[in-house]
C-alpha positions in Angstrom: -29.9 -4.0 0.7 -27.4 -2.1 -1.5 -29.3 -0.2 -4.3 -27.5 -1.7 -8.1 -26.2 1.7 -8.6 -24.4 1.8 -5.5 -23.3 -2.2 -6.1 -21.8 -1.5 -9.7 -19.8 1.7 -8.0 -18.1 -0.6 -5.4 -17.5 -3.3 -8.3 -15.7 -0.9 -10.3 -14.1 1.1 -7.2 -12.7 -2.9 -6.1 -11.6 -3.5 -9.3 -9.7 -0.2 -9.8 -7.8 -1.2 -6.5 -7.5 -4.3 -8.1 -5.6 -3.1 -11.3 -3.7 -0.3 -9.0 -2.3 -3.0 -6.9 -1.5 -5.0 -9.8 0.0 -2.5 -12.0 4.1 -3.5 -11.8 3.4 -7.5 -11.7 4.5 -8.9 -15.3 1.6 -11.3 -16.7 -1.2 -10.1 -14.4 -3.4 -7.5 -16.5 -7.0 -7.3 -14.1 -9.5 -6.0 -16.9 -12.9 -7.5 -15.1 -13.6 -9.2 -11.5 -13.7 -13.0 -13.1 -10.9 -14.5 -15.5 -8.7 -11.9 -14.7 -8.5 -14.0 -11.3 -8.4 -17.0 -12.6 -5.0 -18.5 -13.2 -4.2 -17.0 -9.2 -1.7 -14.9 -10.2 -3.9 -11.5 -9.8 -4.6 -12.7 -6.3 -0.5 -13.8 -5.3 0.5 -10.2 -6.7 -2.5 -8.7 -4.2 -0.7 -10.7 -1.7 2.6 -9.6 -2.8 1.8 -6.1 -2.9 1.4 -6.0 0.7 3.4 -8.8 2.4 6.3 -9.3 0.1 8.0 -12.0 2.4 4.8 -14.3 1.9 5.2 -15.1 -1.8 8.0 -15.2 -3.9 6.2 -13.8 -7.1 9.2 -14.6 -9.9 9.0 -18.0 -9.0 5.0 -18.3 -10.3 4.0 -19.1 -13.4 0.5 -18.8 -15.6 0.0 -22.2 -16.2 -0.3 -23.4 -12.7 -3.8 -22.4 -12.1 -4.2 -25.1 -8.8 -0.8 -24.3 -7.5 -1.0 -20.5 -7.9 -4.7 -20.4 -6.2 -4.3 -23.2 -3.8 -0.7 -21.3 -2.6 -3.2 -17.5 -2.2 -5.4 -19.2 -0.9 -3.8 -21.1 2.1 -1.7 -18.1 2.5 -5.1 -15.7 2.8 -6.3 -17.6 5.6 -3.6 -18.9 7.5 -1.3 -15.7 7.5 -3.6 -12.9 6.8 -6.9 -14.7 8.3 -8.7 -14.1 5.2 -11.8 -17.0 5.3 -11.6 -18.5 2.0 -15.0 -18.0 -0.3 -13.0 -19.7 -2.8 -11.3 -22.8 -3.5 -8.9 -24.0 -6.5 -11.4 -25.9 -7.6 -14.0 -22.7 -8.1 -11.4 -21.5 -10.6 -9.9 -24.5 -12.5 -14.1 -25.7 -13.1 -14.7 -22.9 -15.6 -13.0 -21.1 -17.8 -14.9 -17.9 -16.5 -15.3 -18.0 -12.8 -17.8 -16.6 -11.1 -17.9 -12.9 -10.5 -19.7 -12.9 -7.4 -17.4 -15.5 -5.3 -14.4 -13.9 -6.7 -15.5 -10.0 -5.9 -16.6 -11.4 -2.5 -13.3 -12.5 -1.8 -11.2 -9.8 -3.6 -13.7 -7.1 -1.0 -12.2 -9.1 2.0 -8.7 -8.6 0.9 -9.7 -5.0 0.0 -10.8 -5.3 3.2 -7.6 -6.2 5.6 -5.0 -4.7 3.6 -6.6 -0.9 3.9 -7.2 -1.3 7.4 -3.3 -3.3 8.1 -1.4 0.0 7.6 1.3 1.0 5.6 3.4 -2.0 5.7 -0.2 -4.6 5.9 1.3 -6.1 8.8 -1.0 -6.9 11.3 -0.4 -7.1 15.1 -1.3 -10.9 15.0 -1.5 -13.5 12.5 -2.5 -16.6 12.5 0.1 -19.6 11.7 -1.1 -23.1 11.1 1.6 -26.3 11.1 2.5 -27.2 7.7 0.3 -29.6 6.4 -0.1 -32.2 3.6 -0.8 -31.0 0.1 -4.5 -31.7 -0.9 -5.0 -33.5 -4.0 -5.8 -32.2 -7.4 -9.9 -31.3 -7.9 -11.9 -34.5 -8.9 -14.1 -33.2 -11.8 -18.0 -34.5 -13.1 -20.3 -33.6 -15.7 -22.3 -29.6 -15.0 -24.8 -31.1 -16.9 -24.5 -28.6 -19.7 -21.8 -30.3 -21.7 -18.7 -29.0 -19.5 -16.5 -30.5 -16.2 -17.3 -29.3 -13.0 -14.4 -29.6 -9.7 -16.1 -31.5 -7.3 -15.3 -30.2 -3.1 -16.6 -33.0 -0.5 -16.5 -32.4 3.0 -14.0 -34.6 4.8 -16.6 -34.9 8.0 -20.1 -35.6 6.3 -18.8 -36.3 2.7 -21.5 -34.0 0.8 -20.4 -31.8 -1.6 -20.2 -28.2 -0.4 -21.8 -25.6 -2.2 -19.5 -22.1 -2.5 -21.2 -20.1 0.2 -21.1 -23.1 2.9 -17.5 -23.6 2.5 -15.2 -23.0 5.4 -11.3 -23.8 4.5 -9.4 -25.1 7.1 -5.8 -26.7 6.2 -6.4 -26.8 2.8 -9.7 -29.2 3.4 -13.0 -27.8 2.4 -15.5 -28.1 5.1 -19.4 -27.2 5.4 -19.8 -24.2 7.5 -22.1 -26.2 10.2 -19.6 -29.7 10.2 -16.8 -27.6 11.3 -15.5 -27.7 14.3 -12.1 -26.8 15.9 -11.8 -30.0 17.7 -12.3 -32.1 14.6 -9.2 -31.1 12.3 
């Protein structure tokens, strides 16, 4: 296990890459490893950065927190085979998400795009069919006075914790009910 010294370096080191990467992209200012995230801009101009002809960035806007996430997301794993850690619902539950899911994920971007090369490509990506749209998060009660988005696995129906999730097609799945043959 990483000593905390040697944790709060890489924190800092990932979220200098973050703000270097982030630098040009109007309304995306990365000043900590949590909110900064959470509208999904920060993480369409990472994807932007790198692959340009993934994401048209103009066309985003600040207020669409699902759309902006859900559209990083998707794209992270289908076309840059980045598993998800995160879902949209992570993000739109709090108004500070949590740091650990969201440096997680940012280290696995960090991750592919400074071993893709120059241009990030890769030699092969991997392209899913287009598929529905999932619906908007269902919220509940935390049980400390605030909503909390609600992911369900479409096999069992259980609610999957952040580090059981796998994200296939835009469906949250639990890690052990996956399987290739069932989507």
């Amino acid at each position: 296990m990483r000593a905390p010294r040697d944790m709060a370096s890489s924190s800092l080191a990932l979220l200098q890459w973050c703000r270097q990467t982030c630098a040009t992209y109007p309304n995306v200012e990365i000043n900590n490893l949590s909110s900064a995230f959470r509208d999904g801009l920060a993480f369409c101009a990472i994807i932007h950065k790198h692959r340009p002809d993934l994401i048209d960035f103009s066309s985003l806007s600040a207020a669409n927190v699902y759309e902006n996430n859900q559209l990083a997301f998707a794209l992270a794993e289908s076309r840059l085979g980045i598993p998800a850690f995160l879902v949209p619902e992570d993000l739109l539950a709090s108004p500070v998400p949590d740091c650990l899911g969201v440096l997680t994920y940012l280290s696995k971007f960090y991750h592919y795009f400074s071993t893709a090369g120059p241009s990030g490509l890769r030699s092969a990506h991997l392209v899913l069919p287009k598929q529905r749209s999932p619906s908007p998060p269902s919220f509940g009660d935390d049980g400390r006075g605030g909503r909390r988005a609600h992911a369900s696995c479409p096999r069992c129906l259980q609610h999957v914790h952040l580090v059981q999730r796998h994200l296939v097609r835009g469906e949250v799945y639990h890690r052990s009910c996956f399987r290739c043959a069932c989507v």
